[in-house]
VOVEX-515627 format. One line per 5 residues: their letters; for each residue x, y, z of C-alpha. Coordinates in steps of 0.25 Angstrom, whole numbers, plus 5000, padded with zeros to 4 digits. Example, Ala and Ser with C-alpha at 12.3 -4.5 7.8 and 13.67 -1.06 7.14 Angstrom:
<atoms>
as> 5049 4982 5031  5055 4996 5029
</atoms>
This chain:
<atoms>
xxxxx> 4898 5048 5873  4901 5061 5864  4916 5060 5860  4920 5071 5850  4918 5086 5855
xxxxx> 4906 5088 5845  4899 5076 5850  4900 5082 5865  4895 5095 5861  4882 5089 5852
xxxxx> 4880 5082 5866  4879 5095 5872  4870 5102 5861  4862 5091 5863  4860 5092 5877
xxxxx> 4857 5107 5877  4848 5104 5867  4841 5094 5874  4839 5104 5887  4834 5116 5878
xxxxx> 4825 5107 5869  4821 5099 5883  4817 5116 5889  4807 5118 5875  4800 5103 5878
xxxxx> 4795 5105 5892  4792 5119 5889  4784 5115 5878  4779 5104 5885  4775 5115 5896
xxxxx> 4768 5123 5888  4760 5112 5882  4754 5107 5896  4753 5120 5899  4742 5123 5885
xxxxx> 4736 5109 5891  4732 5114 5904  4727 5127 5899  4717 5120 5888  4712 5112 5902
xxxxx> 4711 5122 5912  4702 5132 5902  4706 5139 5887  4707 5155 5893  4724 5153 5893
xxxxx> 4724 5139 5885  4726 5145 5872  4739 5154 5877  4744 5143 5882  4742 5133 5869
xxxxx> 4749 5144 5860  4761 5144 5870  4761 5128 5869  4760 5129 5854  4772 5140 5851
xxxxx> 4780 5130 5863  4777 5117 5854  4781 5126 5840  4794 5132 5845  4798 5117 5851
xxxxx> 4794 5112 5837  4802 5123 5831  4815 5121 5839  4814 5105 5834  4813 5101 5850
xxxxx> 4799 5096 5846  4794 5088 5835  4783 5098 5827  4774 5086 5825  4775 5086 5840
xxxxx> 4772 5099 5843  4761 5100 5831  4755 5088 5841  4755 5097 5853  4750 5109 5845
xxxxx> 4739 5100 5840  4735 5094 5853  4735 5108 5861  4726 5115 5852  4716 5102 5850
xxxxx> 4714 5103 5866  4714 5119 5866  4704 5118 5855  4695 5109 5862  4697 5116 5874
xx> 4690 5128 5868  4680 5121 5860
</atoms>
Protein backbone atom coordinates (compact mmCIF):
# COMPACT_ATOMS: atom_id res chain seq x y z
CA UNK A 1 0.00 0.00 0.00
CA UNK A 2 0.71 3.60 -1.29
CA UNK A 3 2.49 5.41 1.92
CA UNK A 4 3.56 9.19 0.99
CA UNK A 5 0.71 11.55 -0.17
CA UNK A 6 2.01 11.48 -3.95
CA UNK A 7 1.89 7.87 -3.93
CA UNK A 8 -1.80 7.91 -2.95
CA UNK A 9 -2.74 10.55 -5.42
CA UNK A 10 -0.85 8.48 -8.51
CA UNK A 11 -3.25 5.74 -7.37
CA UNK A 12 -6.07 7.84 -7.83
CA UNK A 13 -4.88 9.36 -11.41
CA UNK A 14 -4.37 6.03 -12.30
CA UNK A 15 -7.65 4.71 -11.55
CA UNK A 16 -9.51 7.50 -13.15
CA UNK A 17 -7.53 6.87 -15.90
CA UNK A 18 -8.23 3.38 -16.20
CA UNK A 19 -12.16 4.12 -16.23
CA UNK A 20 -11.79 6.88 -18.88
CA UNK A 21 -9.40 4.79 -21.13
CA UNK A 22 -11.80 1.48 -20.15
CA UNK A 23 -15.05 4.04 -21.71
CA UNK A 24 -12.90 4.73 -25.33
CA UNK A 25 -12.05 0.62 -25.60
CA UNK A 26 -15.63 -0.86 -25.32
CA UNK A 27 -16.72 2.00 -27.44
CA UNK A 28 -14.24 1.27 -29.94
CA UNK A 29 -14.77 -2.14 -29.62
CA UNK A 30 -18.57 -1.23 -30.27
CA UNK A 31 -18.08 0.52 -33.30
CA UNK A 32 -15.92 -2.26 -34.54
CA UNK A 33 -18.69 -5.03 -34.39
CA UNK A 34 -20.90 -2.67 -35.19
CA UNK A 35 -18.69 -2.04 -39.05
CA UNK A 36 -18.67 -6.10 -38.97
CA UNK A 37 -22.29 -6.77 -38.95
CA UNK A 38 -22.90 -3.87 -41.46
CA UNK A 39 -20.20 -5.64 -44.17
CA UNK A 40 -22.54 -8.96 -43.50
CA UNK A 41 -25.92 -7.84 -43.49
CA UNK A 42 -25.47 -6.03 -47.08
CA UNK A 43 -22.74 -2.73 -48.13
CA UNK A 44 -25.87 0.17 -48.46
CA UNK A 45 -24.67 1.50 -44.74
CA UNK A 46 -21.31 -0.61 -44.27
CA UNK A 47 -19.21 2.06 -45.58
CA UNK A 48 -20.74 4.87 -42.91
CA UNK A 49 -20.28 2.57 -40.60
CA UNK A 50 -16.33 1.35 -41.28
CA UNK A 51 -15.49 5.20 -41.43
CA UNK A 52 -16.82 5.67 -37.85
CA UNK A 53 -14.91 2.51 -36.82
CA UNK A 54 -11.71 3.75 -38.31
CA UNK A 55 -11.78 7.61 -36.92
CA UNK A 56 -12.85 5.34 -33.29
CA UNK A 57 -9.65 3.22 -33.73
CA UNK A 58 -7.29 6.55 -34.75
CA UNK A 59 -8.60 8.75 -31.87
CA UNK A 60 -7.98 5.65 -29.40
CA UNK A 61 -4.56 5.20 -31.14
CA UNK A 62 -3.93 8.96 -30.73
CA UNK A 63 -4.85 9.26 -27.01
CA UNK A 64 -2.18 6.20 -26.47
CA UNK A 65 -5.13 3.92 -24.87
CA UNK A 66 -4.35 1.69 -27.87
CA UNK A 67 -1.39 0.50 -29.44
CA UNK A 68 -1.24 2.06 -33.28
CA UNK A 69 0.02 -1.19 -34.55
CA UNK A 70 -3.04 -2.41 -33.05
CA UNK A 71 -5.46 -0.23 -34.42
CA UNK A 72 -3.40 -0.13 -38.08
CA UNK A 73 -4.66 -4.15 -37.66
CA UNK A 74 -8.16 -3.23 -37.22
CA UNK A 75 -8.12 -0.73 -39.99
CA UNK A 76 -6.59 -3.40 -42.14
CA UNK A 77 -8.93 -6.10 -41.34
CA UNK A 78 -12.05 -3.94 -41.71
CA UNK A 79 -11.43 -2.62 -45.06
CA UNK A 80 -10.05 -6.35 -46.41
CA UNK A 81 -13.59 -7.60 -45.63
CA UNK A 82 -15.56 -4.21 -46.87
CA UNK A 83 -13.56 -4.60 -49.95
CA UNK A 84 -14.37 -7.93 -50.58
CA UNK A 85 -17.75 -7.35 -49.63
CA UNK A 86 -18.12 -5.09 -52.43
CA UNK A 87 -16.19 -6.96 -54.92
Amino acid sequence: MANTSSAKKKIRADEAKRERNKAVRSKTRTLVTHARKAIEAGPDKANEQVATAVSALDKAAAKGIIHPNNAARHKSRLEQKLNKSQA
